[in-house]
C-alpha positions in Angstrom: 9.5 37.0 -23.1 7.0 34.9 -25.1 4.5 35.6 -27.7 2.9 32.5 -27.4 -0.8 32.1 -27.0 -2.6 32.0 -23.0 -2.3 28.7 -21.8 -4.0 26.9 -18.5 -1.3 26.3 -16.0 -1.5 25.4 -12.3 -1.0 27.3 -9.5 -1.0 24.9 -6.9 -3.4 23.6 -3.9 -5.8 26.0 -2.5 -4.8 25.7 1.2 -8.7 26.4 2.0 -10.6 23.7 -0.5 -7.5 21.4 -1.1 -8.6 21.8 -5.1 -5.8 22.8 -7.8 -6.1 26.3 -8.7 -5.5 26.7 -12.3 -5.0 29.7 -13.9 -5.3 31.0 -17.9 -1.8 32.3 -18.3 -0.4 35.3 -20.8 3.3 35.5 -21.7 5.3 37.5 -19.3 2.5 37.7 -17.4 2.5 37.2 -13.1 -0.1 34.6 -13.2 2.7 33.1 -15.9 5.3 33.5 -13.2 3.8 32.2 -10.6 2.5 28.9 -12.6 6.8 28.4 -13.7 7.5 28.4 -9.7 5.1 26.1 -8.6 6.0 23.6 -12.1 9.3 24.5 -10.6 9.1 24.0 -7.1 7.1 20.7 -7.7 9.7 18.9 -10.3 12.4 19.6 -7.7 10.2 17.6 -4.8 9.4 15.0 -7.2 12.9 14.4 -8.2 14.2 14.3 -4.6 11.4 11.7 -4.1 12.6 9.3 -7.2 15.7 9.7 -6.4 15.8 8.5 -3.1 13.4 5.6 -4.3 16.2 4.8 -6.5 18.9 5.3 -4.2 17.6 2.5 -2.1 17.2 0.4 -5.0 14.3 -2.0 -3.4 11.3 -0.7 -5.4 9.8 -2.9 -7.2 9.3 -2.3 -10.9 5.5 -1.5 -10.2 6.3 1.2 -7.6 8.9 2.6 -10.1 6.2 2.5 -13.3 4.1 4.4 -11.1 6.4 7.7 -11.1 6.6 7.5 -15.3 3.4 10.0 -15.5 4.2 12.5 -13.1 7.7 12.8 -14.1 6.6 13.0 -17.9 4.0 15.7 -16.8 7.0 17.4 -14.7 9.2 17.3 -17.3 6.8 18.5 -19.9 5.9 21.4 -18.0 9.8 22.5 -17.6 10.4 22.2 -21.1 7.4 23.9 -21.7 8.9 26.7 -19.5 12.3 26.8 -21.1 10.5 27.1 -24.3 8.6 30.6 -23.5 11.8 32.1 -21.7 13.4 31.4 -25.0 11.0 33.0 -27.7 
């Protein structure tokens, strides 16, 4: 597992306010688990949404620019993940 430092990480939506519940984190931790399965779980949905905006191939080059955040963010956050499982 990781001996990195406690990070912030994101748990999801609280059903109840509809506000992001963040989390501090600790290496190997279940709070840590549960923050890699939501990261998880929401790089999946947001690469079955580009995809199929792709797919189509009719978005025009502002829709498309407007995915280049969240997919960086996603993307970070699975490296980010890959990273911990392997120190």
């Amino acid at each position: 597992m990781s001996t990195s430092t406690p990070r912030l990480r994101s748990l999801g939506l609280d059903p109840d306010t509809g506000k992001e519940a963040l989390a501090v984190t600790h290496p190997g931790g279940r709070l840590e688990e549960l923050a890699d399965v939501h990261a998880l779980k929401a790089a999946a949905v947001l690469v079955t949404v580009v995809g199929a905006v792709l797919e189509v191939g009719k978005a025009p080059d502002a829709e498309l620019a407007a995915f280049v955040t969240p997919l960086h963010a996603a993307l970070e956050e699975c490296v980010g993940i890959m990273a911990a499982d392997r120190e």
